[in-house]
PAKEMAR-924777 format. One line per 5 residues: their letters; for each residue x, y, z of N, C-alpha, C. Coordinates in nm, 2 decimals, decimal comma. Last residue first. Example, Ala and Ser with C-alpha at 12.3 -4.5 7.8 and 13.67 -1.06 7.14 Angstrom:
PAKEMAR-924777
sa) 1,28 -0,22 0,71 1,37 -0,11 0,71 1,29 0,00 0,79 ~ 1,32 -0,57 0,78 1,23 -0,45 0,78 1,32 -0,33 0,78 $
end
This chain:
PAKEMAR-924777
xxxxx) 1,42 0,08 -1,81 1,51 -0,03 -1,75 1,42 -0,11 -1,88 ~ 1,26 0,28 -1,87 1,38 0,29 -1,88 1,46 0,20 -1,87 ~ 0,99 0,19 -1,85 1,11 0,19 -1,99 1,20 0,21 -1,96 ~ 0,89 0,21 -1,57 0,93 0,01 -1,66 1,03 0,05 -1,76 ~ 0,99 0,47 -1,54 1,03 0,39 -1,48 1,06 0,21 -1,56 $
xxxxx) 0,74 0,57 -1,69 0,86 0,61 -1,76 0,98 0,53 -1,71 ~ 0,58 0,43 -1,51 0,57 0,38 -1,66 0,68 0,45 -1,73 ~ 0,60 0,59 -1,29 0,55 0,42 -1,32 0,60 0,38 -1,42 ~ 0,46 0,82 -1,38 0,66 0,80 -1,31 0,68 0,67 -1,34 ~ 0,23 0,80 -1,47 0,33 0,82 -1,52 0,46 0,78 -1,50 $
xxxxx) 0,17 0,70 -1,17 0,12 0,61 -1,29 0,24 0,63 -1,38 ~ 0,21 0,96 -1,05 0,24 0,82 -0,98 0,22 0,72 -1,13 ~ -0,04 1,17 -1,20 0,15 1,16 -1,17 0,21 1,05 -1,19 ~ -0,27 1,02 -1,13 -0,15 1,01 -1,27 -0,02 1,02 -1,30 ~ -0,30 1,08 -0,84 -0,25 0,90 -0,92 -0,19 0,89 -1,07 $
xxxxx) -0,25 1,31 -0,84 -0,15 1,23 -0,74 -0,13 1,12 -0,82 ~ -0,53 1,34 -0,97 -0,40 1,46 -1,04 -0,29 1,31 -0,96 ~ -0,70 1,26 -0,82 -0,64 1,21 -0,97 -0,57 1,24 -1,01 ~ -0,65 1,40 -0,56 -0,66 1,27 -0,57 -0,64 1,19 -0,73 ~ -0,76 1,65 -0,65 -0,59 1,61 -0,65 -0,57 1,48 -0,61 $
xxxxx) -1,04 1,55 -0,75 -0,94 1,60 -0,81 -0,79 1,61 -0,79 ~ -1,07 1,49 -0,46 -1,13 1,37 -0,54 -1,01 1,43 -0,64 ~ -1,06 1,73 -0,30 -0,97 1,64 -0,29 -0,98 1,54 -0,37 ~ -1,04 2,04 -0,49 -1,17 1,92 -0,44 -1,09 1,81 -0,41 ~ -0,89 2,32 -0,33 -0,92 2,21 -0,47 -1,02 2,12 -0,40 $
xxxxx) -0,86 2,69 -0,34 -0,91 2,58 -0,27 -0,92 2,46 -0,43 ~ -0,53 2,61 -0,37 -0,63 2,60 -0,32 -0,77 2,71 -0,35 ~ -0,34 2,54 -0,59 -0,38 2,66 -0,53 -0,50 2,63 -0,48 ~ -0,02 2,37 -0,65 -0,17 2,42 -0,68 -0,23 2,44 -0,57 ~ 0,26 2,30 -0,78 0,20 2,45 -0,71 0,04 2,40 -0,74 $
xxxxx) 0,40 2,02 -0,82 0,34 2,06 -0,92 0,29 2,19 -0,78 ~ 0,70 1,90 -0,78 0,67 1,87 -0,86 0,55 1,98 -0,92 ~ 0,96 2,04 -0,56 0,80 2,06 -0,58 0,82 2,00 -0,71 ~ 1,24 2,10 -0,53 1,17 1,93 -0,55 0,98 1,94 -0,53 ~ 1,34 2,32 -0,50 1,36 2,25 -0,42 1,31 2,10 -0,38 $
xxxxx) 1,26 2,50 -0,75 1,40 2,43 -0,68 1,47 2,30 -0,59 ~ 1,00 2,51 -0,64 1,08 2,39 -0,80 1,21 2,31 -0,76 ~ 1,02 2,66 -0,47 0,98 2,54 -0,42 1,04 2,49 -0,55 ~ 1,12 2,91 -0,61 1,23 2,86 -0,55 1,19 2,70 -0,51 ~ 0,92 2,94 -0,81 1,03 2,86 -0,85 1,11 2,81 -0,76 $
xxxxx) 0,68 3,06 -0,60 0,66 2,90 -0,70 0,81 2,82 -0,74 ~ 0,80 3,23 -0,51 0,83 3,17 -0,39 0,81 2,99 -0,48 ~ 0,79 3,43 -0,74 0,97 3,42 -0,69 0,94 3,25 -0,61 ~ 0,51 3,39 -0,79 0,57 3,35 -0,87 0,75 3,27 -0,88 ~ 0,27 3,39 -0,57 0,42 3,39 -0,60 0,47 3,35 -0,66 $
xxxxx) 0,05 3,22 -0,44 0,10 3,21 -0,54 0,17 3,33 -0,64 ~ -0,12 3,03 -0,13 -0,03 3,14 -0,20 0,03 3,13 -0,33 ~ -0,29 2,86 -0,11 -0,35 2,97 -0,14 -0,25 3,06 -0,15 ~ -0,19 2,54 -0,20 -0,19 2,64 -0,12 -0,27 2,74 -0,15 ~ 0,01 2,27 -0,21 -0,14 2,30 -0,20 -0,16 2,42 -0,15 $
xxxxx) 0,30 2,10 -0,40 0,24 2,20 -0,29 0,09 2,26 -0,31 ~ 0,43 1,79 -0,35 0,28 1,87 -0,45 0,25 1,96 -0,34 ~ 0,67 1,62 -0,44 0,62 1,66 -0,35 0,50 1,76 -0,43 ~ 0,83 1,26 -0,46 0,73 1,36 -0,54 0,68 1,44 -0,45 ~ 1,02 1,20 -0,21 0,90 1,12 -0,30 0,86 1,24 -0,35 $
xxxxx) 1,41 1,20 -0,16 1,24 1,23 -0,13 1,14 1,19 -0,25 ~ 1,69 1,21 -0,01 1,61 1,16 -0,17 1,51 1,13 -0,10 ~ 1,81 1,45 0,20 1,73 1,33 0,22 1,66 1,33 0,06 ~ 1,97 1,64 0,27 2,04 1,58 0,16 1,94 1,44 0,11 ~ 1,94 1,84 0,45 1,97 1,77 0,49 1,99 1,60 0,38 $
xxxxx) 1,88 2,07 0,32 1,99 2,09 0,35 2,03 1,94 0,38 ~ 1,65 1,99 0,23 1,75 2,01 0,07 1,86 1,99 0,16 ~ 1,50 2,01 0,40 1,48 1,85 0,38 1,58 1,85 0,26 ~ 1,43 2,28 0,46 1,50 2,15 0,53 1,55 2,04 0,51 ~ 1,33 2,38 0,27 1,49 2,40 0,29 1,57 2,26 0,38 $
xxxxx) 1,12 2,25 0,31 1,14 2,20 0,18 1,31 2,24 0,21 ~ 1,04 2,37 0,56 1,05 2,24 0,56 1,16 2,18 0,43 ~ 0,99 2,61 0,45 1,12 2,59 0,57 1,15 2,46 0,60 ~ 0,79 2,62 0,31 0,93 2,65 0,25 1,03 2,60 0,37 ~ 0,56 2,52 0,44 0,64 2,49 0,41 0,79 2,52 0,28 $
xxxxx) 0,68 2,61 0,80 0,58 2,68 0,72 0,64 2,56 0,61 ~ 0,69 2,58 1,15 0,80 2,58 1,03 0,68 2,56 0,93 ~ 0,49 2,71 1,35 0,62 2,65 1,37 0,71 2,62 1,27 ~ 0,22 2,69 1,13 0,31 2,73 1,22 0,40 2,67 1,26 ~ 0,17 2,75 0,76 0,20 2,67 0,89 0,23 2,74 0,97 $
xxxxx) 0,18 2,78 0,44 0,14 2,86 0,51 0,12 2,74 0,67 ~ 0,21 2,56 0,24 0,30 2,65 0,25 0,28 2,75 0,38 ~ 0,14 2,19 0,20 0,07 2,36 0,25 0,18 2,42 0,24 ~ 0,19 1,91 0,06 0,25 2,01 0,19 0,14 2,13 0,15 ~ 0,19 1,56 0,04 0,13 1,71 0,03 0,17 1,80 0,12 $
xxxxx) 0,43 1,37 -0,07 0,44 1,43 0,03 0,30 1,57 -0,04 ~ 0,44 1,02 -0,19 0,41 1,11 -0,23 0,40 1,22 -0,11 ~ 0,54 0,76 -0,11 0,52 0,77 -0,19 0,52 0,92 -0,24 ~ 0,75 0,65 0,21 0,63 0,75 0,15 0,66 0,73 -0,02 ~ 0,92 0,48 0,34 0,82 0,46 0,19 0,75 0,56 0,20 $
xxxxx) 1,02 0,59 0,55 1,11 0,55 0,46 1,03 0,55 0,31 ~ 0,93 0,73 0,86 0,86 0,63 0,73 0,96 0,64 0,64 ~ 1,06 0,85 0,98 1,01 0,78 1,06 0,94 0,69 0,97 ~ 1,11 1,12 0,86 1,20 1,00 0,94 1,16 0,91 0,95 ~ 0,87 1,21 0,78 0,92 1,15 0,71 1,07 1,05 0,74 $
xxxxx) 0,76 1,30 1,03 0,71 1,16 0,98 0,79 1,08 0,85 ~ 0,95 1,48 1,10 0,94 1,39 1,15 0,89 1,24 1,12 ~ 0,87 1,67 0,93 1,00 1,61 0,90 1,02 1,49 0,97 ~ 0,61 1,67 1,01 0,62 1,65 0,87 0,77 1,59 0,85 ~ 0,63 1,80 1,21 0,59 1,68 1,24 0,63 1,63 1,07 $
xxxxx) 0,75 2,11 1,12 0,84 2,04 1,19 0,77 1,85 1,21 ~ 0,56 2,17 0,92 0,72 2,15 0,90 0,76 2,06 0,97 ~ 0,23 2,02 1,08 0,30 2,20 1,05 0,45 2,10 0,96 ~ 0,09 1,84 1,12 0,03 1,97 1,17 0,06 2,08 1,09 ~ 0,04 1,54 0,94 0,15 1,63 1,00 0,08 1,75 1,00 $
xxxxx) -0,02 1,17 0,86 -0,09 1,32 0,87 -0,02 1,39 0,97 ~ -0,05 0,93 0,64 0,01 1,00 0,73 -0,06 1,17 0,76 ~ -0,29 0,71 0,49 -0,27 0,82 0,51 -0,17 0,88 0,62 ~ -0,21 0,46 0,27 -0,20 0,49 0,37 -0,17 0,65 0,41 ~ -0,44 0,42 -0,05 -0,34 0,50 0,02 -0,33 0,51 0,16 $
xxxxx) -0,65 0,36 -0,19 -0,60 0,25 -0,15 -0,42 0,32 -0,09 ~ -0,84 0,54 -0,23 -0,72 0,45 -0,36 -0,63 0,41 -0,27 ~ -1,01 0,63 -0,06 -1,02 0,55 -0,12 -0,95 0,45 -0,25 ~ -0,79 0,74 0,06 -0,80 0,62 0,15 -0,87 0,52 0,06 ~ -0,79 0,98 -0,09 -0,69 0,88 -0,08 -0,69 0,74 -0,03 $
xxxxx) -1,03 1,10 0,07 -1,01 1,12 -0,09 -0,92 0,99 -0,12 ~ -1,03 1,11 0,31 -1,08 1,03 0,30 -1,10 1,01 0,12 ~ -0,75 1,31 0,37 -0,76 1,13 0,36 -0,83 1,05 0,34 ~ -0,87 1,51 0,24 -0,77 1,46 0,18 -0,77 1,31 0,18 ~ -1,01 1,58 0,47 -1,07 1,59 0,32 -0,98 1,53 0,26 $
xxxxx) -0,83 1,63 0,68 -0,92 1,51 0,70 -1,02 1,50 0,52 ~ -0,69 1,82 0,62 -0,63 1,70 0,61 -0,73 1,57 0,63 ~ -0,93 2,01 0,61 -0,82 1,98 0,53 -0,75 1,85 0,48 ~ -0,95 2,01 0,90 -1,05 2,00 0,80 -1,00 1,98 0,62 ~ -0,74 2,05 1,06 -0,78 1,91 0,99 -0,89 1,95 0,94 $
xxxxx) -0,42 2,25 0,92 -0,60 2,26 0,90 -0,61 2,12 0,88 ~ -0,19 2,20 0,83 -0,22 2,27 0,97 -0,41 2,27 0,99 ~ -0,04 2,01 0,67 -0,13 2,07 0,68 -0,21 2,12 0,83 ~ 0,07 1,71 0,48 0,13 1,81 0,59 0,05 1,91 0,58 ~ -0,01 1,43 0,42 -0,05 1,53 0,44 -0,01 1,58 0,56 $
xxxxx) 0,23 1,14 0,27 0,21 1,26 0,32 0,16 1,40 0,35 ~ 0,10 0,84 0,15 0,07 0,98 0,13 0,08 1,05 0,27 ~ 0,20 0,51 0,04 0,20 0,59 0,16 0,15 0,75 0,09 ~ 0,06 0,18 -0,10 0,14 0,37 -0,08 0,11 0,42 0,05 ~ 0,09 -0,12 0,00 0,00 0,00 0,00 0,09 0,12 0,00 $
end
């Protein structure tokens, strides 16, 4: 079973999310702010895929994403969910291993299929290459 990291300070939020995921067959992890989020990602090795928010307390997520660059850790596809959209703050996350910026508010069934194509894709560029 995959794993899915929602990082997100809002359970109303995160609770939309996992019951979006849960039904594709996704184990849901669930983090407050930066800092539980780095934690969980310690602490799980298989995540498949990381949702983050940008806007948090205690560590927001750009401060996570620095975090997780300084600290050198090979990470799973990350998809930032937000209501902010900056264009300076969109590239630096690129930078830093955002795969795709989208803006809240979304319907979680929709980033729920957005997540699995991704995932599919990677899948399949993966069989060919080898």
């Amino acid at each position: 079973m995959r794993k899915v990291l929602l990082v997100d300070d809002s359970p109303v939020i995160r609770t939309g999310f996992k019951n979006a995921f849960s039904k594709s067959e996704f184990e849901c992890l669930e983090a407050e702010d930066g800092l539980q989020g780095l934690d969980a990602i310690s602490n799980h090795g298989d995540i498949s895929v990381i949702i983050l928010d940008f806007n948090m307390p205690n560590m927001n997520g750009m401060e996570m994403l620095v975090e997780l660059d300084r600290i050198g850790k090979a990470l799973p596809p990350i998809f930032m969910v937000t209501t902010e959209y900056e264009e300076e703050i969109v590239k630096k996350c690129e930078t830093l291993g955002v795969k795709a910026w989208i803006v809240k508010p979304i319907d979680p069934e929709s980033l729920n299929r957005i997540i699995l194509k991704y995932l599919k894709t990677q899948e399949e560029k993966a069989k060919v290459a080898h």
